[in-house]
Jmol script that loads the backbone (N, CA, C; Angstrom):
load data "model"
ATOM      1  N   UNK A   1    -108.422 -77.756-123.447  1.00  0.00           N
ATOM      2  CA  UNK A   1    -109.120 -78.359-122.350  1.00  0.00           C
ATOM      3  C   UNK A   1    -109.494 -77.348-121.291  1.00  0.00           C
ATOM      4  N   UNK A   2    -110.552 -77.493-120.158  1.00  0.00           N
ATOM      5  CA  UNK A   2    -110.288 -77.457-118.982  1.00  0.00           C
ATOM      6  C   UNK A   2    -109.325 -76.739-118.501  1.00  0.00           C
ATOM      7  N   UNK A   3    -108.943 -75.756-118.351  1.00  0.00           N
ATOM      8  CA  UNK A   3    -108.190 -75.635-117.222  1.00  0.00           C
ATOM      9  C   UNK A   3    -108.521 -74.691-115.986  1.00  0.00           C
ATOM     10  N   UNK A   4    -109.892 -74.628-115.332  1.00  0.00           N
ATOM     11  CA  UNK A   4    -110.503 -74.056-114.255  1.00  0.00           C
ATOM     12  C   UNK A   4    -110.172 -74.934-113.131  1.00  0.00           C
ATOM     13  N   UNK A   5    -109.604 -73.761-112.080  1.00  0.00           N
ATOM     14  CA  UNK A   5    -109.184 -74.926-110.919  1.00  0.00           C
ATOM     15  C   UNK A   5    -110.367 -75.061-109.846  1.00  0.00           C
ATOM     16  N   UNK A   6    -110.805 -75.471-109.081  1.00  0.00           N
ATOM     17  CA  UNK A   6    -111.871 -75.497-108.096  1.00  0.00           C
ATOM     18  C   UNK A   6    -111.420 -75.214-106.979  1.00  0.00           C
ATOM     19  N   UNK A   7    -111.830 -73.928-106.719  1.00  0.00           N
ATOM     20  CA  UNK A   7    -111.265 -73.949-104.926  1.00  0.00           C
ATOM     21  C   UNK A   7    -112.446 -74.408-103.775  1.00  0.00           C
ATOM     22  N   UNK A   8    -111.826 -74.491-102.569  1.00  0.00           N
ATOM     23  CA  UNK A   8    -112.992 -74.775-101.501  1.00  0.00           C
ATOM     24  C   UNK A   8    -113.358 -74.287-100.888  1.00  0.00           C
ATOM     25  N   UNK A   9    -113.747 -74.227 -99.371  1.00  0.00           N
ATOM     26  CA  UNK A   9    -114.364 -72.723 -98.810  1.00  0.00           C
ATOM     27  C   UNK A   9    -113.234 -72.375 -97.863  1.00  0.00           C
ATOM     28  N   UNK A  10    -113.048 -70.694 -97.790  1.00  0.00           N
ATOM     29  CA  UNK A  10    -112.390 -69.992 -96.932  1.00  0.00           C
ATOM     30  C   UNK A  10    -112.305 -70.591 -96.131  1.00  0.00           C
ATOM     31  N   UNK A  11    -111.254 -70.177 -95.266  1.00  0.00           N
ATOM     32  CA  UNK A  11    -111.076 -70.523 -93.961  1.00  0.00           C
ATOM     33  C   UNK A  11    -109.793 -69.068 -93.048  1.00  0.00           C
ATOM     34  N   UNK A  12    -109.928 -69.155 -92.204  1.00  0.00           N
ATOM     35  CA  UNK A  12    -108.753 -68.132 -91.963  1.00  0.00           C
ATOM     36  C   UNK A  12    -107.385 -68.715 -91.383  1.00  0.00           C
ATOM     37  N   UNK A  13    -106.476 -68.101 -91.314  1.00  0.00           N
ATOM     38  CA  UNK A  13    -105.120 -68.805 -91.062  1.00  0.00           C
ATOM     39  C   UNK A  13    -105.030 -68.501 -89.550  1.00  0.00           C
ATOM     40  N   UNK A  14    -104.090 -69.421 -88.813  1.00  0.00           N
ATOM     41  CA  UNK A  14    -103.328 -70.312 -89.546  1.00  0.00           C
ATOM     42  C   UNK A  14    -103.346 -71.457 -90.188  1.00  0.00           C
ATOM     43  N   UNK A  15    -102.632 -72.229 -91.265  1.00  0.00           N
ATOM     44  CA  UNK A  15    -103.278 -73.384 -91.848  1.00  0.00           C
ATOM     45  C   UNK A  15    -102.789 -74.759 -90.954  1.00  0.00           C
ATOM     46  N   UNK A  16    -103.602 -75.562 -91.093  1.00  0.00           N
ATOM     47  CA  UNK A  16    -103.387 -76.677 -90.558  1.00  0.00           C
ATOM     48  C   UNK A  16    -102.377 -77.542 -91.104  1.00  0.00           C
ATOM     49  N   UNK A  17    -101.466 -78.816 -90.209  1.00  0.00           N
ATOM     50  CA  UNK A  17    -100.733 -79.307 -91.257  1.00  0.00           C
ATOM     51  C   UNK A  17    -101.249 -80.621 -92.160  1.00  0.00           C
ATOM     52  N   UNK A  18    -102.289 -80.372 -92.937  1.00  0.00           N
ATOM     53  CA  UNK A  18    -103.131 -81.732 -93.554  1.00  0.00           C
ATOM     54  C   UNK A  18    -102.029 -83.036 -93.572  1.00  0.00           C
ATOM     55  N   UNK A  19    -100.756 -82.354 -93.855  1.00  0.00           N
ATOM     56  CA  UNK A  19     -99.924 -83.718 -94.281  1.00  0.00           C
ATOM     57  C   UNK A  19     -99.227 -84.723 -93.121  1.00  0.00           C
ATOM     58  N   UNK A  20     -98.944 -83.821 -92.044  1.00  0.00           N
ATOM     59  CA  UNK A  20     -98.543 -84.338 -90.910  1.00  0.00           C
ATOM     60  C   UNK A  20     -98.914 -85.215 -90.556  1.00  0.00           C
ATOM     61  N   UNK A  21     -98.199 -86.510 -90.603  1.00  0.00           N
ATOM     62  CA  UNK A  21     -98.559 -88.323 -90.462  1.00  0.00           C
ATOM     63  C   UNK A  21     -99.372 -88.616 -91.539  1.00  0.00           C
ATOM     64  N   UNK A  22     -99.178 -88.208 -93.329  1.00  0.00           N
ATOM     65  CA  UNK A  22     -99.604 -88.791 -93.816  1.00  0.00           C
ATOM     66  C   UNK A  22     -99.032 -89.724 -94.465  1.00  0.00           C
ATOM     67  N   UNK A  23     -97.775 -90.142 -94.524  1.00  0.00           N
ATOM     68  CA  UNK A  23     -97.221 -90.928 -95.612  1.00  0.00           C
ATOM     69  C   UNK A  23     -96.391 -90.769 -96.252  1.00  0.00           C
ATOM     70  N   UNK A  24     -96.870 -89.426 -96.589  1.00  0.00           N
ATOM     71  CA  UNK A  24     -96.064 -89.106 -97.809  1.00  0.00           C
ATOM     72  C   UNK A  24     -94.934 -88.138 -97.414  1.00  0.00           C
ATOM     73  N   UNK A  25     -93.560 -88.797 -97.885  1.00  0.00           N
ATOM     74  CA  UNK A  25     -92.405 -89.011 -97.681  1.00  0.00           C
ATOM     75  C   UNK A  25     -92.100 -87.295 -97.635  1.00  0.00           C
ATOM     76  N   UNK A  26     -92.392 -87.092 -99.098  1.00  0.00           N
ATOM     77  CA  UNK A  26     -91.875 -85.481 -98.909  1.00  0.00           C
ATOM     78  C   UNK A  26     -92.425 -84.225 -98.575  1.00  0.00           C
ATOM     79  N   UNK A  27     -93.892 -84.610 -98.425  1.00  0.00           N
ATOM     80  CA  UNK A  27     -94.827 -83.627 -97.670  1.00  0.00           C
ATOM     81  C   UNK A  27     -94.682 -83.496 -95.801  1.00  0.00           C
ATOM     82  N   UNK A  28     -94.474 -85.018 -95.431  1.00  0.00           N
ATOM     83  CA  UNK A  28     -94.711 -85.342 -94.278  1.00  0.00           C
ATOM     84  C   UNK A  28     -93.389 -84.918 -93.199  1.00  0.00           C
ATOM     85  N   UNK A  29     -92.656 -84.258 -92.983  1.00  0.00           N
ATOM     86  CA  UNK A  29     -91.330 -84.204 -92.608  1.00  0.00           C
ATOM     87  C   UNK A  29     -91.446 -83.205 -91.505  1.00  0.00           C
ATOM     88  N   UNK A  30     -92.997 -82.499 -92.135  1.00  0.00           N
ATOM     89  CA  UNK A  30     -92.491 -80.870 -90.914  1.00  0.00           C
ATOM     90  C   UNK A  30     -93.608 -81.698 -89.986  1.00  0.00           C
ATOM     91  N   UNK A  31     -93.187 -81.985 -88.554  1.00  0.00           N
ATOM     92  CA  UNK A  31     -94.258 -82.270 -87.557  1.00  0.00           C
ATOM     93  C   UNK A  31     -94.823 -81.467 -86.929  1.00  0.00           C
ATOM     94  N   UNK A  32     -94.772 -80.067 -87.196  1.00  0.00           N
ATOM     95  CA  UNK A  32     -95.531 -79.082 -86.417  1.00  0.00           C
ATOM     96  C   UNK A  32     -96.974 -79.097 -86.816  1.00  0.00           C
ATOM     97  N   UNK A  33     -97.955 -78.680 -85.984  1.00  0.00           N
ATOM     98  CA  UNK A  33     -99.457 -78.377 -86.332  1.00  0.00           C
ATOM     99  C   UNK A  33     -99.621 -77.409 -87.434  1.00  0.00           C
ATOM    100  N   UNK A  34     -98.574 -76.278 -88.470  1.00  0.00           N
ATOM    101  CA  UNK A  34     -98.962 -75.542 -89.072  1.00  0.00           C
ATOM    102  C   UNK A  34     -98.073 -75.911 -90.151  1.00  0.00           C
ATOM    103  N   UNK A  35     -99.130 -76.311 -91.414  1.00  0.00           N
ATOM    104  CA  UNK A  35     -98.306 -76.176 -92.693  1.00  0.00           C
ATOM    105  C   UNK A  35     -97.775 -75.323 -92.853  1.00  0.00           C
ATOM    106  N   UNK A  36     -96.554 -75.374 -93.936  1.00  0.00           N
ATOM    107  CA  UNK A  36     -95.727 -74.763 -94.362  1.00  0.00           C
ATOM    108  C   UNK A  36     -95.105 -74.919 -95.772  1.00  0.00           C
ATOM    109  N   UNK A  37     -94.185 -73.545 -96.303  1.00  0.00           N
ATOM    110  CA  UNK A  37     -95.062 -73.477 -97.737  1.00  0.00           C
ATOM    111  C   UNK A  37     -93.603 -75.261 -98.194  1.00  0.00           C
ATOM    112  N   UNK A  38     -92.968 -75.627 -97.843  1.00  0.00           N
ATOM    113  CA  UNK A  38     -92.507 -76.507 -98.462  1.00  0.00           C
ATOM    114  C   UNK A  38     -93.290 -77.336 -98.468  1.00  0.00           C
ATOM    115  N   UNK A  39     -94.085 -78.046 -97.491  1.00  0.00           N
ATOM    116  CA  UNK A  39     -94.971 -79.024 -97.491  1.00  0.00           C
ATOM    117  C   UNK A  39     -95.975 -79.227 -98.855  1.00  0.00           C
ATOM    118  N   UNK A  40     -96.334 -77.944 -98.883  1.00  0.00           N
ATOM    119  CA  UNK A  40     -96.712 -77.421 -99.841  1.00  0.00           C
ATOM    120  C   UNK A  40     -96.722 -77.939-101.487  1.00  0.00           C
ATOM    121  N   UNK A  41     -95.483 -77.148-101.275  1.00  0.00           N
ATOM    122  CA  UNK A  41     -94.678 -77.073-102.891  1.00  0.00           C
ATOM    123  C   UNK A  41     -94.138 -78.520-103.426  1.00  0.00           C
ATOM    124  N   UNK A  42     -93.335 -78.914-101.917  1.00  0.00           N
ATOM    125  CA  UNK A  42     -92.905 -80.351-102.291  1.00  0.00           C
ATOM    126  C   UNK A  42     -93.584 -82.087-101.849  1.00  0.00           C
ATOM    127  N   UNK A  43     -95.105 -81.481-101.962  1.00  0.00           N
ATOM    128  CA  UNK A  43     -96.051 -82.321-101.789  1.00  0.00           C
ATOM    129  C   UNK A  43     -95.655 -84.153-102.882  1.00  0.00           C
ATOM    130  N   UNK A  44     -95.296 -83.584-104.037  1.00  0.00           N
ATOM    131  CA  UNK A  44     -94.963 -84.720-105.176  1.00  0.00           C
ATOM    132  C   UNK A  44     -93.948 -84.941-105.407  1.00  0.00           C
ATOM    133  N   UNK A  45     -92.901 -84.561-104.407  1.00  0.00           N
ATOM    134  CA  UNK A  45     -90.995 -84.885-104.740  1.00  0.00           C
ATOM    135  C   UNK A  45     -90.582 -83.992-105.661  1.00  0.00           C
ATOM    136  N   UNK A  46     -91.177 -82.542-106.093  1.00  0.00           N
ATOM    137  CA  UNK A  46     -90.545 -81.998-106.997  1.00  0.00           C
ATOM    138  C   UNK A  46     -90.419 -80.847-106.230  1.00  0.00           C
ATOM    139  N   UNK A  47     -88.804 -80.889-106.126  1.00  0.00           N
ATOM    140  CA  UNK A  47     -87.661 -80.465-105.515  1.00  0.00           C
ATOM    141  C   UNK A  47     -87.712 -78.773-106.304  1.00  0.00           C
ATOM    142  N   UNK A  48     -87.577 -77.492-105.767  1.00  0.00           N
ATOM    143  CA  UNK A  48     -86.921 -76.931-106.200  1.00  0.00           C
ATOM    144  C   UNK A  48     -86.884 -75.808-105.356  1.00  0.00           C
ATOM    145  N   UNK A  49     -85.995 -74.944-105.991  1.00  0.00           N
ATOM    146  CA  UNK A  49     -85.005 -73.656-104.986  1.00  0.00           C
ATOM    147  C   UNK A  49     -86.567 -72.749-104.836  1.00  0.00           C
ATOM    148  N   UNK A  50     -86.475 -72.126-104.171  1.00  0.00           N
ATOM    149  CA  UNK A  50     -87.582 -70.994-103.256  1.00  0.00           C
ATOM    150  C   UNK A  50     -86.563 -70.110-102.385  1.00  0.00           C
ATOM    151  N   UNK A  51     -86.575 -68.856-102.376  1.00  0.00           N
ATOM    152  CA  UNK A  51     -85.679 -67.771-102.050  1.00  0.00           C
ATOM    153  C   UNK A  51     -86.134 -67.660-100.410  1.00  0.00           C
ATOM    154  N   UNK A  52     -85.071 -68.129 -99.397  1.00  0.00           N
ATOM    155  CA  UNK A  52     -85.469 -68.477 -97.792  1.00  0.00           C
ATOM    156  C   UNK A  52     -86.298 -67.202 -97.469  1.00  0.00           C
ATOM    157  N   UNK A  53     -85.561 -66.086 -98.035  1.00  0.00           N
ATOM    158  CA  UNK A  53     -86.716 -64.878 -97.467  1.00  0.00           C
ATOM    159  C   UNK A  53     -87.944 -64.963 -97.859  1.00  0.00           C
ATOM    160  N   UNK A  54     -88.527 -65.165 -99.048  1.00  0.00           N
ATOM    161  CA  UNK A  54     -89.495 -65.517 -99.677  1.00  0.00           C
ATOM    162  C   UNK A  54     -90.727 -66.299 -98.824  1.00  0.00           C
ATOM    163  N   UNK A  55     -90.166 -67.691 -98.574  1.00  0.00           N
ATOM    164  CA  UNK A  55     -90.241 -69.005 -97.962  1.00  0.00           C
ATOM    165  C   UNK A  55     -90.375 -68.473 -96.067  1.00  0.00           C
ATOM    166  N   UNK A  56     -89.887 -67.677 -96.038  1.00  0.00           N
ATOM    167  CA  UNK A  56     -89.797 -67.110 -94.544  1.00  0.00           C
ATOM    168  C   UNK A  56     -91.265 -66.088 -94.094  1.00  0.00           C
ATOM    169  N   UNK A  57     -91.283 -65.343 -95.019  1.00  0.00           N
ATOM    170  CA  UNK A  57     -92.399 -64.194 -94.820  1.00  0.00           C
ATOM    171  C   UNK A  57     -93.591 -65.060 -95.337  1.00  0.00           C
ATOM    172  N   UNK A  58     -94.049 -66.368 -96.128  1.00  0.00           N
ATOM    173  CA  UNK A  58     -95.227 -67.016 -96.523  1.00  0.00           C
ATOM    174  C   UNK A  58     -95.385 -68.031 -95.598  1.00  0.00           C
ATOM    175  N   UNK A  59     -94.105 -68.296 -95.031  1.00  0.00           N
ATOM    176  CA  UNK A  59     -94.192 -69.221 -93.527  1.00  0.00           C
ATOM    177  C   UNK A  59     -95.404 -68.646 -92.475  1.00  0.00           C
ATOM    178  N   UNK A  60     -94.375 -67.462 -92.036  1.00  0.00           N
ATOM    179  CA  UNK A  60     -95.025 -66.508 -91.444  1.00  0.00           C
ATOM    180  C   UNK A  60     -96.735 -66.349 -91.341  1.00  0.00           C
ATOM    181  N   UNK A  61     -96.937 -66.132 -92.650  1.00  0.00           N
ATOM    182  CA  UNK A  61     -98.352 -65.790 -92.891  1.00  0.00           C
ATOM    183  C   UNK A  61     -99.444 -66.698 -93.102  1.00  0.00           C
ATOM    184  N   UNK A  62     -98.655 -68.033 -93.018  1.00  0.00           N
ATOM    185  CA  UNK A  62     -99.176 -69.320 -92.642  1.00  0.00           C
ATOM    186  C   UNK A  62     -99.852 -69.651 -91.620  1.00  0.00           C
ATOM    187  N   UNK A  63     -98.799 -69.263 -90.578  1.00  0.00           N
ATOM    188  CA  UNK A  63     -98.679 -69.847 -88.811  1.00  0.00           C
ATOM    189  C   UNK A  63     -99.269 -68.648 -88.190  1.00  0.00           C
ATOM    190  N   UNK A  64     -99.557 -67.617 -88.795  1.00  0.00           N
ATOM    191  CA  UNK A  64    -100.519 -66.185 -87.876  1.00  0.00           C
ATOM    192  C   UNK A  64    -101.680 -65.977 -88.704  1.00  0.00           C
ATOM    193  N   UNK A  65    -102.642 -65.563 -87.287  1.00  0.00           N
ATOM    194  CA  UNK A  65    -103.521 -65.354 -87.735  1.00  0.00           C
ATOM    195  C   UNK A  65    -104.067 -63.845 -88.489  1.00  0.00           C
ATOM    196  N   UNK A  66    -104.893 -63.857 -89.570  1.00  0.00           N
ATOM    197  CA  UNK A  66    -105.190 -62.344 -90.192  1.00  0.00           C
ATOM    198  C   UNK A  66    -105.608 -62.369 -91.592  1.00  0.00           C
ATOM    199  N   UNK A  67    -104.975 -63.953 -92.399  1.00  0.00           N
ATOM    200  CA  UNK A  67    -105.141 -64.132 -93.635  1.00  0.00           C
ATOM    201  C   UNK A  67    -106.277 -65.098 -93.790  1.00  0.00           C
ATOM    202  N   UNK A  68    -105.924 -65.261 -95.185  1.00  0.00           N
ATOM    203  CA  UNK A  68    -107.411 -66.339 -95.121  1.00  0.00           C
ATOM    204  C   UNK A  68    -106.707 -67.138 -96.492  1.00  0.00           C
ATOM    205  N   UNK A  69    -107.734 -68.765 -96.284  1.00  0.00           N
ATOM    206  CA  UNK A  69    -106.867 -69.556 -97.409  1.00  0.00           C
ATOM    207  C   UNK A  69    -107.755 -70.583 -97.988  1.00  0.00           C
ATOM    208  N   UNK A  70    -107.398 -71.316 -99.062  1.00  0.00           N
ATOM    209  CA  UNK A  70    -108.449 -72.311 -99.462  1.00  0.00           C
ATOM    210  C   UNK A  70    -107.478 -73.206-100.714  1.00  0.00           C
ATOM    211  N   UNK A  71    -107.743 -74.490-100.463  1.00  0.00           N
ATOM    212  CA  UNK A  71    -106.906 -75.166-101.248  1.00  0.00           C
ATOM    213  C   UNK A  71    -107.963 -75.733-102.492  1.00  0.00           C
ATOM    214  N   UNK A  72    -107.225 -75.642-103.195  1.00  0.00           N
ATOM    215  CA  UNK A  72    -107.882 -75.988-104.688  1.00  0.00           C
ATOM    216  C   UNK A  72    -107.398 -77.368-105.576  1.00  0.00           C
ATOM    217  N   UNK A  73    -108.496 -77.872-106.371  1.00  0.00           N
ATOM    218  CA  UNK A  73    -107.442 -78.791-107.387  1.00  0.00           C
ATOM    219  C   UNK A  73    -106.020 -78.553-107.737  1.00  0.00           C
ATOM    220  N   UNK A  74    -105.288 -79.562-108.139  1.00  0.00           N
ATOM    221  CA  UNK A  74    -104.177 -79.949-108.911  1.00  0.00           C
ATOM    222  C   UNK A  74    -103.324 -79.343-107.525  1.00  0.00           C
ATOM    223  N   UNK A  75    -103.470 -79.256-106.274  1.00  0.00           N
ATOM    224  CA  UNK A  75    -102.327 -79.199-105.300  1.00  0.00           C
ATOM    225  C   UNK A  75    -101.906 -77.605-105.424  1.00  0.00           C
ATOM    226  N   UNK A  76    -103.147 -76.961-105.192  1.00  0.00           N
ATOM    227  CA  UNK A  76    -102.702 -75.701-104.917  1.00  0.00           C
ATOM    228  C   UNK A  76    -103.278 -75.526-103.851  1.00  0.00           C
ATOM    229  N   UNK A  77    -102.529 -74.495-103.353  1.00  0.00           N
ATOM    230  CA  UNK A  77    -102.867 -73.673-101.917  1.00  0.00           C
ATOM    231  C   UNK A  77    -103.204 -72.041-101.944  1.00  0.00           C
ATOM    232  N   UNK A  78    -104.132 -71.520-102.122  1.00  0.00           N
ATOM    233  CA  UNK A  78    -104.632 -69.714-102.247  1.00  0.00           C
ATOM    234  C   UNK A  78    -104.419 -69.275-101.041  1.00  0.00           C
ATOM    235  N   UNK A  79    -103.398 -68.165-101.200  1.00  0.00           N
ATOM    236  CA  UNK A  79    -103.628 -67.149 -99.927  1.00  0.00           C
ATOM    237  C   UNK A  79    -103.862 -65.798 -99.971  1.00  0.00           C
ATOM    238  N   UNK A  80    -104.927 -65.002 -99.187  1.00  0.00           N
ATOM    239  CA  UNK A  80    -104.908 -63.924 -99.213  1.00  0.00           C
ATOM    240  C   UNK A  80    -104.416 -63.067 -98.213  1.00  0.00           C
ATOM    241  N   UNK A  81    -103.451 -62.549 -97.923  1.00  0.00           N
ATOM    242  CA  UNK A  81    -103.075 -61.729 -96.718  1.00  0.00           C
ATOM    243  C   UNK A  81    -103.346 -60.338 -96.435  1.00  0.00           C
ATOM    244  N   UNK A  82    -104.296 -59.446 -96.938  1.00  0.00           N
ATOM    245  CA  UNK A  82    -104.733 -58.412 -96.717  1.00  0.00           C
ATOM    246  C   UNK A  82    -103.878 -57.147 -95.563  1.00  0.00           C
ATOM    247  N   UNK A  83    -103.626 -57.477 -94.522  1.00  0.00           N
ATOM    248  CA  UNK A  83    -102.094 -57.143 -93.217  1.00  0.00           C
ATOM    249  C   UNK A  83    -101.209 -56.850 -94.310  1.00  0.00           C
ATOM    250  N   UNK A  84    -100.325 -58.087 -94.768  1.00  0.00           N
ATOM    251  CA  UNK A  84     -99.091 -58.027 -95.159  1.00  0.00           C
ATOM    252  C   UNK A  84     -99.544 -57.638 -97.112  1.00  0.00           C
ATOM    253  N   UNK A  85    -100.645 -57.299 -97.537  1.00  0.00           N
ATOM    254  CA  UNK A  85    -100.784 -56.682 -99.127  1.00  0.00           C
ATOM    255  C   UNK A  85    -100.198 -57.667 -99.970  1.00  0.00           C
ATOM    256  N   UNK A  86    -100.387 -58.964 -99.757  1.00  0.00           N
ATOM    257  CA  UNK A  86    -100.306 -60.462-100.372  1.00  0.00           C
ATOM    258  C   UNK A  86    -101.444 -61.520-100.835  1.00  0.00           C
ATOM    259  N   UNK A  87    -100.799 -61.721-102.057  1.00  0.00           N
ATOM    260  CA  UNK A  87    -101.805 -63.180-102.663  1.00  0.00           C
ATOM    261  C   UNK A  87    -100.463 -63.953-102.731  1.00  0.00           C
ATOM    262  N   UNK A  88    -100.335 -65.322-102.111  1.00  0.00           N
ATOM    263  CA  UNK A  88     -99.559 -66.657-102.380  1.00  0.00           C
ATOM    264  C   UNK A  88    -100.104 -67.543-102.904  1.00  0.00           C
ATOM    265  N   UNK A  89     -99.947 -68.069-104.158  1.00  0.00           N
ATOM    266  CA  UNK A  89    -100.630 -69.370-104.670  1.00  0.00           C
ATOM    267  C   UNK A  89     -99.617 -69.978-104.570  1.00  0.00           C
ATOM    268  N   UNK A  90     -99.533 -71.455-103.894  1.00  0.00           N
ATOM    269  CA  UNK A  90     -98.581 -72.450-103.952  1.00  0.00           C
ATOM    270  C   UNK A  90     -98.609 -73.419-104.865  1.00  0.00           C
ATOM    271  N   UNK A  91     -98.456 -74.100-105.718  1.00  0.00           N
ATOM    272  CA  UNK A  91     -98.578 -74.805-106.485  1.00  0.00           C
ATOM    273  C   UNK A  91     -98.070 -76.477-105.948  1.00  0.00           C
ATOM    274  N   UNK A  92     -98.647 -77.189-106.020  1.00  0.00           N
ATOM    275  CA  UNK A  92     -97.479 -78.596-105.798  1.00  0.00           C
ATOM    276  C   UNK A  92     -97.819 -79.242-106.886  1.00  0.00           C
ATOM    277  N   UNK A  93     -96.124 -79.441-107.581  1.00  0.00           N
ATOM    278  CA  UNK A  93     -95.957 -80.293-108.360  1.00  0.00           C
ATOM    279  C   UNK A  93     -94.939 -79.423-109.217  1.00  0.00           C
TER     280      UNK A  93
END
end "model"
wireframe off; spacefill off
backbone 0.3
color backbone group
């Protein structure tokens, strides 16, 4: 099959929090204005370990500005951080 993901257009960081007051139970938890990569990851209740340093420095590069990002089908999130010599793809699910 298929498996080309579609991304959308650039934008630069920091990212917004799309999920904040949406509903959904396990996306919706962080109330700050800037997503973050759990929101992210645990968009569909699927729970799993992420290394805090890891999770700390993609936080980071979330909530400042310098990178650039674009979310794509199937609950991904693209980041490019060019500053910090980073690509983050988040996956949810």
């Amino acid at each position: 099959g298929d498996t080309e993901t579609t991304y959308y257009e650039w934008k630069r960081t920091p990212v917004p929090n799309i999920y904040r007051n949406s509903g959904n139970e396990c996306a919706s938890r962080n109330k700050s204005d800037t997503l973050n990569l759990e929101d992210q990851i645990f968009r569909y209740c699927h729970f799993i370990t992420v290394d805090p340093a890891y999770t700390k420095m993609v936080n980071r590069i979330i909530a400042s500005p310098g990178a650039y990002y674009t979310f794509g089908g199937a609950g991904s999130l693209l980041i490019v951080a060019p500053r910090h010599r980073k690509i983050v793809l988040a996956y949810a699910g």
